[in-house]
C-alpha positions as CSV (number, residue, x, y, z in Angstrom):
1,X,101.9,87.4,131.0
2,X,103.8,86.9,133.9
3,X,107.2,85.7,133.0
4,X,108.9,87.7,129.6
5,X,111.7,84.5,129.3
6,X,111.0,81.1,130.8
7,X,113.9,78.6,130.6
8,X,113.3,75.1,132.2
9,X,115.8,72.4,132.3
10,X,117.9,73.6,129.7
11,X,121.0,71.8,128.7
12,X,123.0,72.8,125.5
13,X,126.2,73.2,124.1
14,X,128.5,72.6,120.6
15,X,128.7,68.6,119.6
16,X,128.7,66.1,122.4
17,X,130.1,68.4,125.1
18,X,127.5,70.7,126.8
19,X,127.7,74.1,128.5
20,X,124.9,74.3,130.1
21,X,123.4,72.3,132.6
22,X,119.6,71.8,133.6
23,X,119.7,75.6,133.8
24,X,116.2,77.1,134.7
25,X,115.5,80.9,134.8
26,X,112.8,83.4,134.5
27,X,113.0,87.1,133.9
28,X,109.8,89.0,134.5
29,X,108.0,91.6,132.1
30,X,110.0,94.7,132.3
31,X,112.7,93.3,134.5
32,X,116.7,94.0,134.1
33,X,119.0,91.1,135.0
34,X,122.1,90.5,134.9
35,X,123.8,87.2,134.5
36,X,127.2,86.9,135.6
37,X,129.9,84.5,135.9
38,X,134.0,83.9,135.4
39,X,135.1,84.0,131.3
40,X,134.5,80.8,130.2
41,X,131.2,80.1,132.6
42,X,128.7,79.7,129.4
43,X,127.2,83.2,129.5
44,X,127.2,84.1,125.7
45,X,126.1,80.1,125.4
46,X,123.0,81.0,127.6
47,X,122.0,84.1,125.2
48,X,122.5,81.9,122.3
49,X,120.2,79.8,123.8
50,X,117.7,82.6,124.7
51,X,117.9,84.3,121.2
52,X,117.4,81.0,119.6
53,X,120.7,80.7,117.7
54,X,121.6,77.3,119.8
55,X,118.6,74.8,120.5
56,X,118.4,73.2,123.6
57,X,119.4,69.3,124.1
58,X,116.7,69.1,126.8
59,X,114.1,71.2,128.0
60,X,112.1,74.1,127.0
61,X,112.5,77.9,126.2
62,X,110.1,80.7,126.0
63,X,109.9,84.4,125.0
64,X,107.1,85.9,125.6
65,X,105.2,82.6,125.8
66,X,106.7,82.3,122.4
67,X,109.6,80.3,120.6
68,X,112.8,82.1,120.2
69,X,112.3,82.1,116.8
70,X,108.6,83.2,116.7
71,X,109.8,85.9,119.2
72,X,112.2,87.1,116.8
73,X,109.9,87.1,113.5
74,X,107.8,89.4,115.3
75,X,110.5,91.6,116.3
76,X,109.6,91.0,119.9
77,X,113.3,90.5,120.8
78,X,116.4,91.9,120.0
79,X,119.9,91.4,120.3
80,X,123.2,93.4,120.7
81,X,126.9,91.8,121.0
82,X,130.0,93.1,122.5
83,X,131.1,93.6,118.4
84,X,128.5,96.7,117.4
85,X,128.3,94.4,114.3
86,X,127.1,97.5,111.7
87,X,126.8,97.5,108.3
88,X,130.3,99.3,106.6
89,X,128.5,100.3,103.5
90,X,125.4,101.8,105.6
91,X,125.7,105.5,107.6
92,X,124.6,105.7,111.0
93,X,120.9,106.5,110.0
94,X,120.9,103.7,107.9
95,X,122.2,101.3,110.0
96,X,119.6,102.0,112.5
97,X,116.6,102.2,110.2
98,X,117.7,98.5,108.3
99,X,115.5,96.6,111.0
100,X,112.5,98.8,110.1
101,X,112.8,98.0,106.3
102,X,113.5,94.6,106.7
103,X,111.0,94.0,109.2
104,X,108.8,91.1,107.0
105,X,105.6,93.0,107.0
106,X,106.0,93.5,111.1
107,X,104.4,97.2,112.1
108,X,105.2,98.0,115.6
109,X,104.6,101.2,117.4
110,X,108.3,102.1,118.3
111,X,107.0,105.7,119.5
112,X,110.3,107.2,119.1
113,X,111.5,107.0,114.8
114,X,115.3,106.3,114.2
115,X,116.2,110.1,114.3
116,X,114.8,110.1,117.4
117,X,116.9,107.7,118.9
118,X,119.8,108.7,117.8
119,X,119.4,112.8,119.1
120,X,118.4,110.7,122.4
121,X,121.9,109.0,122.6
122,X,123.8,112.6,121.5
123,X,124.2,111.3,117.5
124,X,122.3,113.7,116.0
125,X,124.9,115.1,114.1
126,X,126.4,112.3,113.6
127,X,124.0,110.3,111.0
128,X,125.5,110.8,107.9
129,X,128.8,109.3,109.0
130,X,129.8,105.2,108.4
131,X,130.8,103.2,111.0
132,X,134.3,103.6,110.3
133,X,134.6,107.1,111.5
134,X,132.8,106.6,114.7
135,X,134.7,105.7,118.1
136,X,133.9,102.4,119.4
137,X,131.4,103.7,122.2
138,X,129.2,105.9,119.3
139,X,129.3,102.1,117.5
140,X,127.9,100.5,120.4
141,X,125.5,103.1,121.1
142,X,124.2,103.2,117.5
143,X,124.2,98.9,117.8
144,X,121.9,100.1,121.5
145,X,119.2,102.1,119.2
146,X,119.6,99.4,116.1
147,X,117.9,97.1,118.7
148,X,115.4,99.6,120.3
149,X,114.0,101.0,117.1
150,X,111.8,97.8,116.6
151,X,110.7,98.6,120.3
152,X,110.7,94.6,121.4
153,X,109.9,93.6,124.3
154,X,113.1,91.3,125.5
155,X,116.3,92.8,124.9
156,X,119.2,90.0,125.4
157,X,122.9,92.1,126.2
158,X,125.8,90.5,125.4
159,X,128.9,92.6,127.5
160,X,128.1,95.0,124.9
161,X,130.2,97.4,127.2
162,X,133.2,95.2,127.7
163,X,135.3,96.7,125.0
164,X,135.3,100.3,125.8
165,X,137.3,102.3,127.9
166,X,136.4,103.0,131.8
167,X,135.0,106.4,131.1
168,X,133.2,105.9,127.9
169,X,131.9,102.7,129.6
170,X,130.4,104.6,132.8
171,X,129.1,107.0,130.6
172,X,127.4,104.5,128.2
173,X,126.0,102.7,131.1
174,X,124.4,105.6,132.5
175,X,122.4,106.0,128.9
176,X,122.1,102.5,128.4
177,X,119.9,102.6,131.9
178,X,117.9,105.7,130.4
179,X,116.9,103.9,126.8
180,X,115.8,100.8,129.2
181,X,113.6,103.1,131.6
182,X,112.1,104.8,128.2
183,X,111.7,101.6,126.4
184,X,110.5,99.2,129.1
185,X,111.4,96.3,127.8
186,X,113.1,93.1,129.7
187,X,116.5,92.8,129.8
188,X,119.2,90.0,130.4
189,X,122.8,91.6,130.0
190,X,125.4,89.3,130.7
191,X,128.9,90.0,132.0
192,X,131.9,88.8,134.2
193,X,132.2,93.0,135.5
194,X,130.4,92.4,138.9
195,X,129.8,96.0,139.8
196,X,128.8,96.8,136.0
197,X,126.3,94.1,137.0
198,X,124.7,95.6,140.5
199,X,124.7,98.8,138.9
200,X,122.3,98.0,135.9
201,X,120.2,95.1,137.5
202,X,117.6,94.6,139.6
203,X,119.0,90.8,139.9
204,X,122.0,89.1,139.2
205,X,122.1,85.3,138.6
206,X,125.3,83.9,139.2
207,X,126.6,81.0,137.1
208,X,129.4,78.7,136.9
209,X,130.5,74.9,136.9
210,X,132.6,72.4,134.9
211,X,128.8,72.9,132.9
212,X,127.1,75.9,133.9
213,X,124.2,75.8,136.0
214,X,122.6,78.9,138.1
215,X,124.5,79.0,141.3
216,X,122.5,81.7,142.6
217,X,121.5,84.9,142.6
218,X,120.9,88.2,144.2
219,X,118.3,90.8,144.5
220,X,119.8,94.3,144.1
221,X,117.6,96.8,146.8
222,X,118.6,99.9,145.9
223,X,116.0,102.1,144.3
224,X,116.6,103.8,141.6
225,X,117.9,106.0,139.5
226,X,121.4,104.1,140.4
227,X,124.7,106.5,140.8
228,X,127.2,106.0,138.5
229,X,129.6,104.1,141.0
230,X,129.2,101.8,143.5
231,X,130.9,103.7,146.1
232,X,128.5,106.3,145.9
233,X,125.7,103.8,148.0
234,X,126.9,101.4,150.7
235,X,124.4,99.0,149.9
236,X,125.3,98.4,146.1
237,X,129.1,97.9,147.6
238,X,127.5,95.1,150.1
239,X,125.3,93.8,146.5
240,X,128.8,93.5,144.6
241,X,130.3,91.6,147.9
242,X,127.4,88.6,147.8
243,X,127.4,88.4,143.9
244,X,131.4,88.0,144.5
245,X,131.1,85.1,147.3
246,X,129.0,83.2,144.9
247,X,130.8,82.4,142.6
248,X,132.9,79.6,142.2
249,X,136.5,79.3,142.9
């Protein structure tokens, strides 16, 4: 297959008034882009879109050659907001296992069990505990695993980062970048922090208007495994720069 997400000519939005605009994009099998674009640009919109939780007006999407909805019966996509969005009366390791049990008959080979995942992201000893006595960045990386357990293939980011503070957030973006080189999946992760998005991506599509529609976009040559700051590689400082003079005043 050689596209993971097609979107052609999609326009959507809430009532009469639409977001988006004729926006077509494609993210490649085991690709990592980032979509970026001033508050109010139609970013979370576009996910919607993407995760099948707004249908288009006009035009076509596709996941994994798929409907969003297919995609997500199958458990072939998966989801994680800038709210971890856990379950209160569930601990950690139940939390991350309730995909699994409610999976509709689904078997996937996830390679790594929920246990697993969580000793990966440092919350071994931390799966007995409920949400409420976790920080906010050992909620979001719990939310991270929730999504990987089902090992899908497109995994749609919604500034899942944007609430933390500056340390735990370089610090979750470093593991964030290790659970998407172990997983392999395809990722779109959108977010208005321009060097959050040079540092995760391999491409960042810009977008913006009265109703959004893709601007542009930018190919991020810098190899990897990325630093954990920008200033630490000239070239991801130039990246930020051209993402920057895209977007719309």
């Amino acid at each position: 297959m050689s596209e993971a997400i097609a979107l052609e000519s999609v326009t959507a939005g809430y009532g009469r008034q639409p977001v988006l605009d004729l926006v077509s994009l494609t993210v490649a099998p085991g690709e990592f882009v980032a979509v970026a674009g001033r508050s109010g640009s139609g970013k979370t919109t576009l996910l919607r879109v993407i995760a099948g939780l707004i249908p288009p007006s006009t035009g076509a999407v596709r996941v994994l050659g798929r409907s969003p909805a297919d995609a997500r019966r199958a458990k072939l996509l998966g989801l994680v907001a800038q709210d971890a969005r856990l379950h209160p009366w569930l601990t950690v390791l139940g939390n991350v296992r309730l995909p699994l049990q409610v999976n509709g008959g689904v078997e996937r080979d996830t390679g790594l069990g929920p246990s697993e995942w969580l000793d990966r992201v440092g919350l071994a000893g931390h799966l007995d505990r409920y949400p409420h006595e976790l920080s906010g960045g050992m909620r979001q990386r719990v939310a991270l695993v929730r999504a990987l357990v089902t090992a899908p293939d497109v995994l749609l980011l919604d500034e899942p980062l944007a609430a933390l503070d500056a340390i735990t957030r370089e610090d979750l973006r470093a593991e964030l970048m290790d659970l998407w080189s172990a997983s392999g999946c395809s990722v779109i992760h959108v977010t208005h922090d321009l060097e959050e998005a040079v540092l995760l991506a391999d491409r960042v599509v810009v977008i913006g208007g009265p109703t959004a529609r893709v601007i542009g976009e930018i190919t991020v040559d810098a190899g990897r495994p990325r630093p954990r700051r920008i200033t630490q590689r000239p070239e991801l400082i130039a990246a930020v720069e051209s993402v920057r003079a895209l977007l719309p005043p």
